[in-house]
KOLTI-270406 format. One record per residue (C-alpha): residue in three letters; x, y, z. Coordinates in steps of 0.5 Angstrom, whole numbers, padded with zeros to 4 digits, always signed. Each point is the difference from the previous one (the first is absolute). Example, Ala and Ser with C-alpha at 12.3 -4.5 7.8 and 13.67 -1.06 7.14 Angstrom:
<sites>
Ala+0025-0009+0016Ser+0002+0007-0002
</sites>
This chain:
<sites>
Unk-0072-0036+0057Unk+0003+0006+0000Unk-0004+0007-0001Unk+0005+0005-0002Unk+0003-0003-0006Unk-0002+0004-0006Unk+0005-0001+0001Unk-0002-0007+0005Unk-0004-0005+0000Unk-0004-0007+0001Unk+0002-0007+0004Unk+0003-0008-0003Unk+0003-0006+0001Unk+0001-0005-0005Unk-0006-0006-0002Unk+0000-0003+0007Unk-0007-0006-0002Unk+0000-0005-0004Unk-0002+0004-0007Unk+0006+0005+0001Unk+0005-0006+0002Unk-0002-0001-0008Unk+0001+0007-0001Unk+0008+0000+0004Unk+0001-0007-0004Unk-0001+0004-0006Unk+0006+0006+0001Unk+0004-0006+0003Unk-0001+0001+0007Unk+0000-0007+0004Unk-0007-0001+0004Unk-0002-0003+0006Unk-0005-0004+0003Unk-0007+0003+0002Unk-0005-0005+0001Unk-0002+0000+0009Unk-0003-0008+0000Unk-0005-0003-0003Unk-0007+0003+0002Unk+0003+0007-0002Unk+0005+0004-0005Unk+0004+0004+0003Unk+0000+0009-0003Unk+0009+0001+0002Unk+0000+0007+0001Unk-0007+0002+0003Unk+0004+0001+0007Unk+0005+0005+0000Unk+0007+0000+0003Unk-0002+0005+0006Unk-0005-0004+0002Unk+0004-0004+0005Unk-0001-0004+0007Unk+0004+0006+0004Unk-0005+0005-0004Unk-0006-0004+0002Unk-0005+0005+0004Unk-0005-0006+0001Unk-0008-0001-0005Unk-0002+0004-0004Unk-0008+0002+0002Unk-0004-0005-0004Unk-0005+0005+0000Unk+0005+0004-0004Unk-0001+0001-0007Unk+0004-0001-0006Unk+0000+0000-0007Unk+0005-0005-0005Unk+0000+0000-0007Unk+0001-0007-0003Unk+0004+0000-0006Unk-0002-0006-0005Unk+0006-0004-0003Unk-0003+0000-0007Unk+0000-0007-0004Unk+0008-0001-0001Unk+0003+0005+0004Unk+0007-0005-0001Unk-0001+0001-0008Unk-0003+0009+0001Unk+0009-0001+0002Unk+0003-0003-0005Unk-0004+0003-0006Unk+0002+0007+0004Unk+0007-0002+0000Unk+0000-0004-0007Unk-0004+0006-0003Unk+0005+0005+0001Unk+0006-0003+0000Unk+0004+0003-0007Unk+0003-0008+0000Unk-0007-0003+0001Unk-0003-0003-0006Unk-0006+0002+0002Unk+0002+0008+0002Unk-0003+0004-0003Unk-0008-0004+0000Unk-0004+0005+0004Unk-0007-0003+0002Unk-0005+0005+0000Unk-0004+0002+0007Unk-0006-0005-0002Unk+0005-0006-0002Unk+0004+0001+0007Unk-0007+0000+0004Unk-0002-0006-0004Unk+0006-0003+0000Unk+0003+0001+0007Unk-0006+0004+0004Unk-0004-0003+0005Unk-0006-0005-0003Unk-0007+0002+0004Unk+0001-0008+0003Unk+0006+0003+0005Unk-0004+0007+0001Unk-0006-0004+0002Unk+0003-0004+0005Unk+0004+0005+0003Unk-0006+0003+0001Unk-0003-0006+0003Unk+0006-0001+0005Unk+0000+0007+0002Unk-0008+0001+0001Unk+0000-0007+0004Unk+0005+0004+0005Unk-0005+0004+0001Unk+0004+0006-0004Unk-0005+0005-0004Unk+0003+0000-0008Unk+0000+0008-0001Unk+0003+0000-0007Unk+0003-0005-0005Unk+0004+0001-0006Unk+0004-0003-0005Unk+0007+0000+0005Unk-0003-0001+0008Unk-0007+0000+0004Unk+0000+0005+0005Unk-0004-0003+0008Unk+0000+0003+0006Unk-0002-0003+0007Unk+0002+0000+0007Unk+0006-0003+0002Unk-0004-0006+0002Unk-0002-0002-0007Unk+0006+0002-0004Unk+0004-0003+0005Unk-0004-0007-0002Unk+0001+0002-0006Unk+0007+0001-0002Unk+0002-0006+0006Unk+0004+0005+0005Unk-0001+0005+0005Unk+0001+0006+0000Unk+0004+0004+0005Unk+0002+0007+0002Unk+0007+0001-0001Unk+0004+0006+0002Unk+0005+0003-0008Unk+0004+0006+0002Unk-0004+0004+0006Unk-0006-0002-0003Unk-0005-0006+0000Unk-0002-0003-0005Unk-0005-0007-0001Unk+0003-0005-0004Unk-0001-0008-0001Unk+0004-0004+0006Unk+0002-0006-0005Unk-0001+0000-0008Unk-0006+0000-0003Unk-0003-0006-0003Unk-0006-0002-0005Unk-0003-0007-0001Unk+0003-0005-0003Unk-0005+0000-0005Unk+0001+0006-0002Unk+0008+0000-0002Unk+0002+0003-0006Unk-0007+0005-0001Unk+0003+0004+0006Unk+0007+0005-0001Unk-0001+0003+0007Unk-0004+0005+0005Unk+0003+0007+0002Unk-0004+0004+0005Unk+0000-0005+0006Unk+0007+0005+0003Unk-0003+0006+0001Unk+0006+0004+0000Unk+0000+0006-0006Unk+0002-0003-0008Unk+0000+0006-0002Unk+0005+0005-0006Unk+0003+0006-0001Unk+0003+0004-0004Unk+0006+0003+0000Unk+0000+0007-0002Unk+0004+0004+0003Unk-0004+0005+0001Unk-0005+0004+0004Unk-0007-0003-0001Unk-0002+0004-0007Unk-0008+0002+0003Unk+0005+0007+0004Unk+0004+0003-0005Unk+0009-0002-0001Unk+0003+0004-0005Unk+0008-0001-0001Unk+0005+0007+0001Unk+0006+0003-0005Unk+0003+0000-0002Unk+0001-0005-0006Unk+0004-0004-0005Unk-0004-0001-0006Unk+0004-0006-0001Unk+0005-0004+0003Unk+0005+0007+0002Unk-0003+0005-0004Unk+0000+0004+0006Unk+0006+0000+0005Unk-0001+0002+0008Unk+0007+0005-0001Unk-0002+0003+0007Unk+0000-0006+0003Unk+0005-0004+0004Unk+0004-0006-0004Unk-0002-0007+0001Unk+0004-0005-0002Unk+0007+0005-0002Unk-0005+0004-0005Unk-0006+0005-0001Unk-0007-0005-0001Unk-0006+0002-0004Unk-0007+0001+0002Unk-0005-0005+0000Unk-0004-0002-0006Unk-0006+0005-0001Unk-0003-0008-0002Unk+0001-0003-0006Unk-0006-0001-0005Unk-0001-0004-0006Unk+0004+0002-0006Unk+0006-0001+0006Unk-0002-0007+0002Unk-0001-0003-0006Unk+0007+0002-0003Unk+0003-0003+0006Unk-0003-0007-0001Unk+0000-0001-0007Unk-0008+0002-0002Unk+0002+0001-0007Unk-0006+0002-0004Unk-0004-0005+0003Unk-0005+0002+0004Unk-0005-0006+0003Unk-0004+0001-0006Unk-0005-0006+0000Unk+0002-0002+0008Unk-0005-0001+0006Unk+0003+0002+0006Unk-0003-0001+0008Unk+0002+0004+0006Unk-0003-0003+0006Unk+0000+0004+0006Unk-0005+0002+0006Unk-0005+0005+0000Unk-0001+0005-0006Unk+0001+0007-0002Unk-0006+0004-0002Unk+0004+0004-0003Unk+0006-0004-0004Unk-0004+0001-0008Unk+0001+0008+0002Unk+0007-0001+0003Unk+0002-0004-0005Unk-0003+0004-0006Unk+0004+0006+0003Unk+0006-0004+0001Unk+0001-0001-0007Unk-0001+0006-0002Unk+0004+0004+0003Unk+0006-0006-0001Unk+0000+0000-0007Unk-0003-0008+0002Unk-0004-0002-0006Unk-0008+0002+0002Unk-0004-0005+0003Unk-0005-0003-0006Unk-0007-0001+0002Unk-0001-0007+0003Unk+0007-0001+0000Unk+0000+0001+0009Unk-0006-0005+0003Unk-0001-0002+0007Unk-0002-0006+0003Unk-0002+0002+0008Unk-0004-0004+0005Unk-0008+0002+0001Unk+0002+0002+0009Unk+0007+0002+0003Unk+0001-0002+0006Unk+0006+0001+0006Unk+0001+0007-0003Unk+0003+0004+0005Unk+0005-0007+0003Unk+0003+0000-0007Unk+0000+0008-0001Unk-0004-0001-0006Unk+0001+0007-0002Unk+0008-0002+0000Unk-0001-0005-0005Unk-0003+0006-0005Unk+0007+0001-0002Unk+0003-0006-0001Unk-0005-0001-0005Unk+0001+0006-0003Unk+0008-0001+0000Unk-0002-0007-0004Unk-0004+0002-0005Unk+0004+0006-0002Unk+0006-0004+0001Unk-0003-0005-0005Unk-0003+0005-0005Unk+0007+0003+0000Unk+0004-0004-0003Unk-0005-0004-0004Unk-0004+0005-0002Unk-0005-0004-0005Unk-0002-0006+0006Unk-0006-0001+0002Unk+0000+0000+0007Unk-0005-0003+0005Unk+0000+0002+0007Unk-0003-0006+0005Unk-0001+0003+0007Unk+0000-0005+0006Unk-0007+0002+0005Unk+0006+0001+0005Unk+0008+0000+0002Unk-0001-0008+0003Unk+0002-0007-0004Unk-0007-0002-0001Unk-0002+0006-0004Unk+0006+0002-0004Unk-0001-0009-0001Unk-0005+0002-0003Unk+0002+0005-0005Unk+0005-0004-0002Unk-0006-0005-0002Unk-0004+0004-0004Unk+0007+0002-0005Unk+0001-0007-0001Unk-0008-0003+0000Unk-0001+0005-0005Unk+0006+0001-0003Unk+0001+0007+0000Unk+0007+0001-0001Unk+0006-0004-0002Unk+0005+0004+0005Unk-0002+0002+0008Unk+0004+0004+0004Unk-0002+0001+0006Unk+0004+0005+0005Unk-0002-0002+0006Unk+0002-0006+0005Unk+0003-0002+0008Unk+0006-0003+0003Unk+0000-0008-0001Unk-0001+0001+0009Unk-0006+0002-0001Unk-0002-0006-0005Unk-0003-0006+0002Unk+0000-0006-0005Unk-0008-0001-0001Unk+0001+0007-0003Unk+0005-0002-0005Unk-0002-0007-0003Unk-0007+0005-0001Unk+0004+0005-0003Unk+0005-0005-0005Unk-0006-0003-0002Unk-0002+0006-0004Unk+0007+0002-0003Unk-0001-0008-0002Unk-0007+0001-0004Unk+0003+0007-0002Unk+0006-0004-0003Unk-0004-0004-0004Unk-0004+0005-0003Unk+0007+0004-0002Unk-0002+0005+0006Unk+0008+0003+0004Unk-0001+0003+0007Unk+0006+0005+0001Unk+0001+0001+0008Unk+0003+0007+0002Unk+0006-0003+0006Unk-0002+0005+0005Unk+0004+0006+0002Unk+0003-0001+0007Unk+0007-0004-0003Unk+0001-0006+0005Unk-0005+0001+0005Unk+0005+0000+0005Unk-0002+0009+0002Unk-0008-0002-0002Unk-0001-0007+0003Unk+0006-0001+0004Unk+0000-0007-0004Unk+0005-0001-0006Unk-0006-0001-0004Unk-0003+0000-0007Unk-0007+0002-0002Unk-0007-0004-0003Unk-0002-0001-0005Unk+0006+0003-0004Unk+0003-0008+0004Unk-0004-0004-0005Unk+0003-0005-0005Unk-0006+0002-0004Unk+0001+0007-0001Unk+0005+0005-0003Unk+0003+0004+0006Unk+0002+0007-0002Unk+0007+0004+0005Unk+0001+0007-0001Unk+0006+0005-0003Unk+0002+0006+0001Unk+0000+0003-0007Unk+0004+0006-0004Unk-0003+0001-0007Unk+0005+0006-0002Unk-0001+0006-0005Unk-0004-0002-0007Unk-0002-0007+0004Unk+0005-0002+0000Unk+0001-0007+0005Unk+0007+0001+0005Unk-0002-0005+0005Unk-0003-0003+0005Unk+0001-0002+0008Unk-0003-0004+0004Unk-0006+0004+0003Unk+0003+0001+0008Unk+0000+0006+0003Unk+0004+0003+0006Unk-0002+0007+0003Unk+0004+0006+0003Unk-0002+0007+0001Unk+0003+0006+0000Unk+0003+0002+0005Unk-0003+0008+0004Unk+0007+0003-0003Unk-0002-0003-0006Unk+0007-0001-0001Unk+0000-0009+0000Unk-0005-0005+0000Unk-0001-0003+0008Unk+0003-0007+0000Unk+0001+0000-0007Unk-0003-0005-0004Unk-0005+0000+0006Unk-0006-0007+0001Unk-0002-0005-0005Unk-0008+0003-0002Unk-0003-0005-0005Unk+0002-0004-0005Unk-0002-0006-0005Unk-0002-0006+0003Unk+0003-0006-0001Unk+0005-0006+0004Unk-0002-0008+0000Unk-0007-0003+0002Unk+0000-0004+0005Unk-0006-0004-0001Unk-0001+0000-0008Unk+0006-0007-0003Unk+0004+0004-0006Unk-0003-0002-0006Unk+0003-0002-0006Unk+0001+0005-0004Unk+0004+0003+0005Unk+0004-0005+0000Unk+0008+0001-0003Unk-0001+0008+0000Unk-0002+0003+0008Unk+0006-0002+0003Unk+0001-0006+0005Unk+0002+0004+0005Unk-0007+0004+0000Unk-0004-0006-0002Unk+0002-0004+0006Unk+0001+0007+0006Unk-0007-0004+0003Unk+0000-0007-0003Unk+0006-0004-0001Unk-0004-0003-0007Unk-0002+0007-0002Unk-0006+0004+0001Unk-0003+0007-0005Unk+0004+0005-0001Unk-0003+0007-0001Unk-0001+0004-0005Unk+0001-0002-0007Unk+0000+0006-0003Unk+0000+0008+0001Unk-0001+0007-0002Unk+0000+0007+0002Unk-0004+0001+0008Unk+0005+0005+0003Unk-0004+0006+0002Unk+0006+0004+0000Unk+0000-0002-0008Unk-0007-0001+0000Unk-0006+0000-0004Unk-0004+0007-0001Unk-0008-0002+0001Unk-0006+0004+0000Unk-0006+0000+0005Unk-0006+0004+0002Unk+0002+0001+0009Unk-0003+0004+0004Unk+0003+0007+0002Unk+0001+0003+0007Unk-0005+0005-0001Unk-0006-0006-0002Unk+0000+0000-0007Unk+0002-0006-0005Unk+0005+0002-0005Unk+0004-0004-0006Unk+0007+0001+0003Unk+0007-0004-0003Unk+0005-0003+0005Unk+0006-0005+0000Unk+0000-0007+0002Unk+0003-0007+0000Unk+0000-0006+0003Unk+0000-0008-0002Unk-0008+0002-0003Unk+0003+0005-0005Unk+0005-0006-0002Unk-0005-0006-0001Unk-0005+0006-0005Unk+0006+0001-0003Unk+0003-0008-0002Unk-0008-0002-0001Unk+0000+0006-0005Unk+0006-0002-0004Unk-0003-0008+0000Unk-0005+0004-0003Unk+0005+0003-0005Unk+0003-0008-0001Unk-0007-0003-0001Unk+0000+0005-0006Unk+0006-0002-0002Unk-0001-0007-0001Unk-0007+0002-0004Unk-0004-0001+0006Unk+0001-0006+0002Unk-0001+0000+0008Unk+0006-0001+0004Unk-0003-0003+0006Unk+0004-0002+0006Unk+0005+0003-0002Unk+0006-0003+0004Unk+0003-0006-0003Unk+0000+0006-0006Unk+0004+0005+0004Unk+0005-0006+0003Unk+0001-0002-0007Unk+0003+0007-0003Unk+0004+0001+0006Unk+0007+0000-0002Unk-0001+0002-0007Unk+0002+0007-0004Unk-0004+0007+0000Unk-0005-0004+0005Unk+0001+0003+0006Unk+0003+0005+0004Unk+0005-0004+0006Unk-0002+0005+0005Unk+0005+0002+0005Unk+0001+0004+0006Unk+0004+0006-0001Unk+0001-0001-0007Unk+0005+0007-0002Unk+0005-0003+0006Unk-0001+0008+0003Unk-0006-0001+0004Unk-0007+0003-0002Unk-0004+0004+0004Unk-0006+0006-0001Unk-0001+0006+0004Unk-0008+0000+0002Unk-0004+0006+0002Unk-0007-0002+0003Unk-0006+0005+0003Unk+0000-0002+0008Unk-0007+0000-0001Unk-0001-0004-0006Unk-0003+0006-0003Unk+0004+0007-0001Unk+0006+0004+0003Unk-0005+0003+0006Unk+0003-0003+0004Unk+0007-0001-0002Unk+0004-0005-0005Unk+0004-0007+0002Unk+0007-0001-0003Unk+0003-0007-0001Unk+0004-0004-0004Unk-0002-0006-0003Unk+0005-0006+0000Unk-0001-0005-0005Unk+0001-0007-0002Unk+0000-0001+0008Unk-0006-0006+0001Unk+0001-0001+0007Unk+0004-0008+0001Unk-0002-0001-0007Unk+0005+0001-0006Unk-0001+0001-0008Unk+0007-0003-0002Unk+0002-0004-0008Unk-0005-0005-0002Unk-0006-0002+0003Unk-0001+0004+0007Unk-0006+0001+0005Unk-0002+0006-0001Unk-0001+0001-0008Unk+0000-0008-0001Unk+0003-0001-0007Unk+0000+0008-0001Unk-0005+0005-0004Unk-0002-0001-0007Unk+0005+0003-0005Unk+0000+0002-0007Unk+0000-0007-0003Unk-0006-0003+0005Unk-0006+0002-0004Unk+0002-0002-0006Unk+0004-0007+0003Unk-0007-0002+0001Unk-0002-0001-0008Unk+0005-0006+0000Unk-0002-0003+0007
</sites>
């Protein structure tokens, strides 16, 4: 999955087995047939794309080991589907009727009779059980065993310039078994792993932003500078804090009081309760009450050093400070994975919905949809399925990388913000003016150019496509229902004549030129750790940020849990004072920002960089009038909190 996404991300593909075919039948995709002859049922998915004839390097070992994990179907996999659609739906009768985490188990978990003969089947292949829980069996085993196991061969295969192991046909289970299986992930050896898109330096070594600064949106022009676009521009934002934001997106008096919200990430930071206190304090946030900040994290980490872990410290700092920021009386919970791999953050998306720790999950971490295999994604929508039902909504930062095209080479969308099941957050460039005042926003895209050595220009003005928010057409995952009518034809059909998911859904500040002022303890060149504040941005400023104001509509609406919350946002789409339509170049005069950074990320011993900021610039991607693919149907405005008393 993608390992810089804190701004980036983690890998699917929509319900590829029988049970997530119920699950596609549900949003209004159409199916397809997956069964592979009468003496086994075939896993669809479980062989990825890049495991072809011509990418064929010939056996695997069988003395090789390997690990899967078999994930359980439960007991109604086609009824988990149709209650998680029905039970959002504002035009269901059935909406709004949440189950709790005991009566989702019971009613749609795995009974102990499929656990046990899943078990059986796989201890008779000659696999060794290592752990077993309410979702799937983990095993491991020579190649001999699992390929006897799961009815194919195993084979090497070359991906890009690496070699991966990777299954040679779909694998399978026995046919008595149809129906307690929903796949196994683990037999392709390639790394599943996520990233955070942080525009940033790790946070263990010290990065401090330059001057000068505006305060707010203009406050301080760069007069010594030259024009850009015919006129003088304003410094970057110092970063924007609480009080700005919540003036921005409608926040009102509500502040989340009574609401849980989750924040899933890899890793955790040992100093996120300081952080946060400090933060507050010195933001005019409202202090952090004892008890209200908990974290849920795993007994060992592991990969530590192949997923940066010390870099997943600030996305977690960003998140929770985010979250506290614009719904300061929230309960939040931190749920960290073991590691940055879909297996781990799978199973901390599990214990938020098995112990229903939260009605609101943001997750600021993913991968490209390249990257992902359709085993991971039915193991992933079955979660968001089971996290419907109980009236728990994932929100999905989009990524930070525009099309792909520059990062990827691959006009690409990224996972799991691609999901049916999940709310996909896009980015802005946002400018709150003097006294909170809301001006306007742009899609988050930005070029770059430097100042040139007479410092009289800007070299090849406005410069390369840096970053941006992600979005663009899936090309795995069918449109489904609620998209239909409001994403334009032309997007909805750029890979598949009958429609396929287009991303985001919704979007909020993640420009880190106007981006989000954090508070974090990092390690100064001189060997001490200190508490220091520096800007940032990235789509993981912007899904805190939207969890946050579905924090402050829950309250609104007197608590009551929102859920999914698609079918919602789709249905206030088009109605007055609900959302702001984000364009791209919305003053019609062109927008930019001056920049200064520390060339060494620290101070100015070693001198400054000077550049410009175009905005509104996201690489082929494009914030037009209406619904667009990169701020969805636009960001909260004044009326979004309050339109959910009625809805």
């Amino acid at each position: 999955m993608r390992s810089n996404r804190a701004r980036t991300r983690a890998g699917v593909s929509m319900a590829a087995t029988l049970p997530m075919i119920a699950g596609a039948l549900a949003l209004g995709i159409p199916a397809a047939n997956a069964a592979d002859g009468p003496a086994r049922d075939a896993l669809a998915g479980t062989r990825p794309a890049w495991a072809t004839a011509k990418a064929d390097k010939g056996a695997t070992a069988d003395s090789a080991k390997v690990q899967t994990r078999v994930y359980l179907a439960g007991r109604d996999a086609a009824g988990l589907a149709a209650y998680a659609k029905a039970v959002s739906d504002p035009a269901s009768p059935q909406y709004g009727k949440f189950l709790s985490a005991q009566q989702a188990a019971s009613r749609f978990g795995a009974t102990k009779a499929q656990v046990s003969a899943v078990k059986s089947w796989l201890k008779s292949a000659g696999l060794d059980v290592t752990e077993v829980t309410a979702h799937y069996v983990s095993v491991s085993g020579d190649v001999a065993a699992t390929e006897k196991a799961f009815g194919t061969q195993l084979h090497n295969f070359t991906k890009g310039k690496r070699t991966y192991r990777a299954p040679q046909r779909t694998a399978s289970v026995p046919a008595a078994l149809k129906g307690a299986v929903l796949t196994v992930t683990g037999l392709d050896s390639a790394p599943h792993i996520a990233h955070h898109d942080d525009q940033l330096p790790p946070p263990d070594a010290v990065f401090k932003n330059a001057g000068p600064f505006s305060s707010y949106y203009g406050s301080k022009v760069a007069s010594t500078l030259p024009d850009a676009y015919g006129h003088k521009i304003p410094y970057a934002i110092k970063g924007y804090t609480g009080k700005q934001l919540r003036a921005a997106y409608g926040a009102g008096g509500y502040t989340g009081k009574h609401v849980r919200i989750a924040i899933t990430d890899a890793y955790a930071s040992p100093t996120i309760a300081f952080d946060a206190g400090s933060y507050a304090k010195k933001n005019g946030d409202a202090a952090w009450k004892t008890g209200q900040l908990h974290q849920v994290l795993p007994k060992t980490y592991t990969k530590t050093e192949e997923c940066g872990a010390a870099g997943w410290y600030g996305e977690e700092t960003l998140d929770v400070e985010a979250v506290h920021a614009v719904a300061p009386n929230a309960d939040v919970t931190y749920v960290g994975g073991a590691s940055c791999y879909d297996d781990d953050l799978l199973d901390a998306l599990s214990k938020v919905v098995d112990q229903h720790l939260a009605d609101i999950v943001s997750n600021s971490w993913g991968d490209i949809e390249a990257n992902q295999t359709p085993d991971l994604a039915a193991a992933y929508d079955q979660v968001f399925q089971l996290g419907a039902v109980q009236g728990i909504g994932f929100y999905f930062s989009s990524g930070d990388d525009g099309d792909q095209v520059a990062a990827s080479g691959e006009k690409q969308v990224d996972t799991p913000a691609n999901s049916a099941w999940v709310t996909a957050v896009g980015g802005t460039s946002l400018a709150v003016g003097k006294g909170d005042t809301y001006q306007w926003e742009t899609g988050w895209g930005t070029q770059k150019a430097n100042l040139s050595a007479d410092g009289k220009s800007w070299d090849s003005f406005p410069g390369a496509f840096t970053s941006g928010a992600g979005g663009g057409t899936s090309k795995n995952v069918p449109q489904p229902y609620y998209q239909k009518g409001i994403v334009p034809k032309a997007l909805a059909t750029a890979n598949n004549a009958t429609g396929n998911r287009v991303v985001p859904d919704i979007a909020a500040i993640a420009d880190p030129n106007t981006g989000f002022l954090v508070g974090q303890t990092q390690t100064f060149p001189d060997g001490t750790e200190r508490y220091s504040e520096y800007r940032i941005g990235g789509t993981s400023l912007a899904a805190p940020v939207i969890a946050a104001v579905q924090a402050l509509a829950q309250e609104a609406r007197g608590g009551k849990a929102i859920g999914f919350a698609n079918p919602s946002i789709y249905g206030l789409y088009g109605k007055k004072g609900v959302f702001h339509d984000v364009t791209d170049n919305p003053t019609g005069s062109g927008l930019a920002v001056a920049r200064l950074d520390f060339a060494n990320g620290v101070d100015a011993s070693d001198g400054l960089l000077t550049s410009v900021r175009s905005l509104g610039k996201d690489s082929s991607l494009a914030a037009v009038k209406g619904y667009d693919d990169v701020t969805g149907v636009g960001s909260p405005a004044e009326g979004y909190v309050k339109s959910f008393k009625r809805h």
